[in-house]
C-alpha positions as CSV (number, residue, x, y, z in Angstrom):
1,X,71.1,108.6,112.4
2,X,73.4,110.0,110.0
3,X,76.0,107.6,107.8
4,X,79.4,108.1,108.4
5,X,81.0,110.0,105.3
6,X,83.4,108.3,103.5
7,X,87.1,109.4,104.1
8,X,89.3,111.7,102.4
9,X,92.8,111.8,103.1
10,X,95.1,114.8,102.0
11,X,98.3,114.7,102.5
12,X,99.8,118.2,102.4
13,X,97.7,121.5,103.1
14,X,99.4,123.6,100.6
15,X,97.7,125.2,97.9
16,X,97.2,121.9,96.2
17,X,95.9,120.1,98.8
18,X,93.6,123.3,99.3
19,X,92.5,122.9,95.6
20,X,91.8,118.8,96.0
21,X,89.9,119.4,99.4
22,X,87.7,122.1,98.0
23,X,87.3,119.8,94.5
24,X,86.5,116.7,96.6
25,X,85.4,117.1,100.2
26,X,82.0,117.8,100.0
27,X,80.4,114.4,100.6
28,X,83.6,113.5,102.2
29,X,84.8,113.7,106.0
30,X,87.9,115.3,105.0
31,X,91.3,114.8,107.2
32,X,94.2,116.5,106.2
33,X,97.3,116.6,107.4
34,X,100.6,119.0,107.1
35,X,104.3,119.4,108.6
36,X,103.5,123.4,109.2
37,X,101.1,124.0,112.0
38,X,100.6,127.1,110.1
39,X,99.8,125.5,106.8
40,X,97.5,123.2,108.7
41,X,95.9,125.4,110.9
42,X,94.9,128.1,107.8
43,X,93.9,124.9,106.0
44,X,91.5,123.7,108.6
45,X,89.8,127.2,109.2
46,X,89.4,127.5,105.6
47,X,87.4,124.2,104.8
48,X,85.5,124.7,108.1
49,X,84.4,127.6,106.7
50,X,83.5,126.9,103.3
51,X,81.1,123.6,105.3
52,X,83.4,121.1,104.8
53,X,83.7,117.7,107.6
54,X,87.6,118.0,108.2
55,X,89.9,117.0,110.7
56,X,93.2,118.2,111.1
57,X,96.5,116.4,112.2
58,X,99.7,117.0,111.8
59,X,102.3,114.5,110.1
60,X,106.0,114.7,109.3
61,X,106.0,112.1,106.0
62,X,109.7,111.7,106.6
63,X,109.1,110.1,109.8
64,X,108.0,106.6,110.2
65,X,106.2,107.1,113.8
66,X,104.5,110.0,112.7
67,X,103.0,108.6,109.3
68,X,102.2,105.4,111.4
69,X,100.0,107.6,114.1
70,X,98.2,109.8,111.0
71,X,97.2,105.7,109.8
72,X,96.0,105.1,113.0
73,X,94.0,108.4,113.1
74,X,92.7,107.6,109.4
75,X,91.7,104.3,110.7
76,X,89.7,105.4,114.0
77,X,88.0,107.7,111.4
78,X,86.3,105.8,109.5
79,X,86.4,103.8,105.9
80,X,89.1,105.2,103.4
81,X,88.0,105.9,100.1
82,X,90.8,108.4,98.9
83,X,94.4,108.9,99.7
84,X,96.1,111.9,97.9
85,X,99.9,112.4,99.0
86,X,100.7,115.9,97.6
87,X,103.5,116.8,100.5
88,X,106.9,117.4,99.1
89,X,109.5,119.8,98.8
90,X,111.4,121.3,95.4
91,X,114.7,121.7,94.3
92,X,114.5,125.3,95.4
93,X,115.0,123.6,99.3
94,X,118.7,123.5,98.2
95,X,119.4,120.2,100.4
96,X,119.0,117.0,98.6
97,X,118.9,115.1,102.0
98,X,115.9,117.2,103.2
99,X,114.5,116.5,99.3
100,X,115.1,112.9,99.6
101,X,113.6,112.5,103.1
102,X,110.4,114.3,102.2
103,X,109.8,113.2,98.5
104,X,111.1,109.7,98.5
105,X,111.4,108.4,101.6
106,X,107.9,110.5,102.5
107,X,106.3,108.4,99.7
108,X,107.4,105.2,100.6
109,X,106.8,105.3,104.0
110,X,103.0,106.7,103.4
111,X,103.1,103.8,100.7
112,X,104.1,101.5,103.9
113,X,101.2,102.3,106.7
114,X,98.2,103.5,104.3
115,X,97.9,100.7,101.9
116,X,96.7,97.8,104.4
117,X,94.3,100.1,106.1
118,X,92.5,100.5,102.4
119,X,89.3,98.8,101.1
120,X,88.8,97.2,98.0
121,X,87.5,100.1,95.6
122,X,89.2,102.9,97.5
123,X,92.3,104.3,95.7
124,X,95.6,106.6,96.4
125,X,97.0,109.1,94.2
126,X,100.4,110.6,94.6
127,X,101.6,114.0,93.0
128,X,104.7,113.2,91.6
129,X,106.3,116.1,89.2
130,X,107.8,116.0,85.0
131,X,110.9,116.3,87.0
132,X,110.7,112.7,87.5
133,X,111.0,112.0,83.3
134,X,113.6,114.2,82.8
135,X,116.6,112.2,84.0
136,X,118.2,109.1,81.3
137,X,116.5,105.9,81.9
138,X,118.3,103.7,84.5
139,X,116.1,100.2,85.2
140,X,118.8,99.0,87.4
141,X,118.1,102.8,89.6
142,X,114.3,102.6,88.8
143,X,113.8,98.8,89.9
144,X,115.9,99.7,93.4
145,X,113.4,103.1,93.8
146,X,110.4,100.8,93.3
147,X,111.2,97.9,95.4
148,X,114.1,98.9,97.8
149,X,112.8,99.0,101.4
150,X,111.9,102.7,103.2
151,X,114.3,102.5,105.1
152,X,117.5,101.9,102.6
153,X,116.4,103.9,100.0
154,X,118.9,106.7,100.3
155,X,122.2,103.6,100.5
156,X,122.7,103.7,96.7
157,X,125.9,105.5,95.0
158,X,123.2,107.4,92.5
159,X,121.4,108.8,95.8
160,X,124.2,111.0,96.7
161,X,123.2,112.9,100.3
162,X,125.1,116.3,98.7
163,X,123.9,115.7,95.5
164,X,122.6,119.0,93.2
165,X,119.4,119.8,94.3
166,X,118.0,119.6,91.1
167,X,119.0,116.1,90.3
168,X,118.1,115.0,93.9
169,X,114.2,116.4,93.2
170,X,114.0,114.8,90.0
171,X,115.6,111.6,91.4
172,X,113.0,111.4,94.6
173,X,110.1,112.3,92.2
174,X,111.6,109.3,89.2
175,X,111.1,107.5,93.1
176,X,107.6,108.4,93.7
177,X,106.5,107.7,89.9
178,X,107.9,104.2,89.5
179,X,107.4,103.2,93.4
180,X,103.9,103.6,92.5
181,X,103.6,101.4,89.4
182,X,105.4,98.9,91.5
183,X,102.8,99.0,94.2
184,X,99.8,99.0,91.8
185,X,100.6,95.3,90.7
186,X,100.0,94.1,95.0
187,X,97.3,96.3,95.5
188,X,95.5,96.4,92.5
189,X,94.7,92.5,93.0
190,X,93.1,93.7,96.4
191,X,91.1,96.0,94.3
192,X,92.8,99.5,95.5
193,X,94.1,101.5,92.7
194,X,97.0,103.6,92.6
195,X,98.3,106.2,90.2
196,X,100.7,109.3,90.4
197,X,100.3,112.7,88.6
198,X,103.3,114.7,87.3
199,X,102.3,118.2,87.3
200,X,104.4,120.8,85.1
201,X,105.1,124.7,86.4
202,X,101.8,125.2,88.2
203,X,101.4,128.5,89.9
204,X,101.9,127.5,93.6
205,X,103.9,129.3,95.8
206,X,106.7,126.3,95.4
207,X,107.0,127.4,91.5
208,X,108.0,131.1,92.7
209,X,110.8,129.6,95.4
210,X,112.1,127.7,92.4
211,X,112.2,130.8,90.0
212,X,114.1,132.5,92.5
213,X,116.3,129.7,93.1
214,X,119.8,128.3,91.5
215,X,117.2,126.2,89.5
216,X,115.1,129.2,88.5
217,X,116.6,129.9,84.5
218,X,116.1,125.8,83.8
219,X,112.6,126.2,85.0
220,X,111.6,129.6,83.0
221,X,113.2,128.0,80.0
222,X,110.5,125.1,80.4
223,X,107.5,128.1,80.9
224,X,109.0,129.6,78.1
225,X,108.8,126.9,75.9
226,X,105.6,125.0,76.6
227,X,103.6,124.5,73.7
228,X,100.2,125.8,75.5
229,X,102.2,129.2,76.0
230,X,101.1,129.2,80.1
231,X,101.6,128.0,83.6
232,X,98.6,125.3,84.8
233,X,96.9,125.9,88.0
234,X,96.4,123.6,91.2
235,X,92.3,123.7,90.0
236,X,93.4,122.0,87.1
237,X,95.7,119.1,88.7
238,X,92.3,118.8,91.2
239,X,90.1,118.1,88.3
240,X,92.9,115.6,86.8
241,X,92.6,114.1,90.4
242,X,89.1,114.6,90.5
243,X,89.2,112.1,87.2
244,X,91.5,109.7,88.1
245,X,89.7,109.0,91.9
246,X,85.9,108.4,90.2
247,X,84.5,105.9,89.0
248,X,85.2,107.1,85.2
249,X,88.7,105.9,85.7
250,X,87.9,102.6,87.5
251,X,90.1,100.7,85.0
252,X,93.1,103.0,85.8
253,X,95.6,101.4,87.6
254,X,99.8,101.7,88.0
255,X,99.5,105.4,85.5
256,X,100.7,108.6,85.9
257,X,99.2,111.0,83.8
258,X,101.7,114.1,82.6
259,X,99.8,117.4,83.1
260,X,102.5,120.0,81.4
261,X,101.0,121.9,78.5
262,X,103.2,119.0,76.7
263,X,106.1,121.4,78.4
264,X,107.9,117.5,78.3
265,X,107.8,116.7,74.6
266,X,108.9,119.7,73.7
267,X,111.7,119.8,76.3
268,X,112.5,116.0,74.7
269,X,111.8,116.8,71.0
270,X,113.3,120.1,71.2
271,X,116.4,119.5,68.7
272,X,114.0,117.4,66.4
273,X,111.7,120.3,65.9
274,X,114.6,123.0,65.4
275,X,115.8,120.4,62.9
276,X,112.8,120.3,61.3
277,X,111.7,123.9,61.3
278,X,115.0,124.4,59.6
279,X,114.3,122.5,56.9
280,X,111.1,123.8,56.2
281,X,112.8,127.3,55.8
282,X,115.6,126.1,53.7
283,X,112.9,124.4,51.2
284,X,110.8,127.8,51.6
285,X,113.9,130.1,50.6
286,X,115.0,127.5,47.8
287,X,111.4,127.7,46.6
288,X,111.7,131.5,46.9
């Protein structure tokens, strides 16, 4: 009689979650899970194809009942050995309620029904975003995104409903990063590990909705000036997942790894390295 496989859980059937099925699923029973029946449905046929175990249910991650019945699927299933939340929407959405309902709320409510279903040595990984480091450093905002119940997480004067889009996606994403951490310290003493990943501009379809959005000249300026002089690609996030999942990075625990083409730094350092490339051509031309 055949073992059971252990279980994979995507979260999201976009073309990451394609990218970390197709990375990971092979000795895996795979069940992923979407809010498009589209998504889903193209997801499903696709693994199928390629001889992958997967299951297909669909979940709304801003909903507590629906997250709670995907749990209660993952549980029937079998033994978790992977959770991998990549479902989220971008600034280019243009409705910070939807963004916070989806990316923060989403995360904490996954956060909420997953972790007590998971065994000591299994782990979840959550795709966060660099738009997550980008905003001034608030511990009083962080601490209330890390702890704050699911359910009162949009009931703080910083978490405006109508906020700008933009600062509502890095606000939910600052949410997922530091929610994470805070989670790590519980979990990690039952032996699960958790971690996030902040992707830069990675060519999904999500990065051309924000290119054609309001947001769209902020985000070319960071394409434009990423030091590795490209975009990254949802095979590369899979393969920093792929990492961070195996045993390699066993002792990795409350991290989230920046995957940007160090598009961050030079966003951060940017008036530092003018400053400094200026006076290397003033002490050139006085030497001249």
């Amino acid at each position: 009689m055949e073992q059971p496989r252990p279980l994979l859980v995507i979260i999201g059937a976009g073309s990451m979650g394609l990218a970390l099925a197709r990375r990971l699923g092979s000795p895996h029973h795979v069940l992923i899970g979407d809010h498009s029946p589209a998504s889903l449905s193209a997801a499903e046929s696709s693994l199928r194809s390629a001889g992958h175990l997967i299951t297909a249910k669909n979940i709304d991650v801003s909903s507590g009942a629906s997250v709670a019945s995907f749990a209660q699927t993952t549980a029937e299933l079998g033994e978790i050995k992977t959770v991998i939340l990549t479902a989220g929407v971008s600034s280019a959405a243009n409705n910070a309620q939807l963004i916070y309902a989806i990316n923060l709320i989403g995360t904490a409510l996954v956060l909420d029904s997953f972790l007590p279903l998971m065994p000591r040595g299994s782990s979840l990984t959550i795709i966060a975003s660099v738009a997550g480091h980008l905003l001034p450093r608030d511990p009083d905002l962080e601490n209330y995104l890390a702890t704050a119940p699911a359910t009162s997480l949009v009931k703080r004067r910083e978490i405006q409903l109508d906020a700008d889009p933009s600062n509502a996606y890095s606000v939910s994403k600052l949410g997922c990063i530091v929610r994470a951490k805070y989670k790590a310290v519980e979990w990690g003493r039952k032996g699960v590990r958790i971690n996030t990943v902040s992707p830069g501009a990675i060519e999904t379809p999500m990065l051309g909705q924000v290119l054609q959005s309001e947001q769209g000249p902020f985000a070319q300026s960071m394409i434009d000036n990423t030091p590795l002089g490209r975009t990254g690609t949802p095979d590369e996030i899979a393969g920093v997942v792929a990492f961070l999942v195996g045993p390699e990075a066993g002792f990795i625990a409350g991290s989230d790894l920046i995957v940007d083409g160090a598009a961050l730094m030079a966003h951060r350092w940017s008036a530092t390295v003018a400053e400094s490339k200026a006076e290397v051509l003033g002490s050139d031309e006085h030497k001249g």
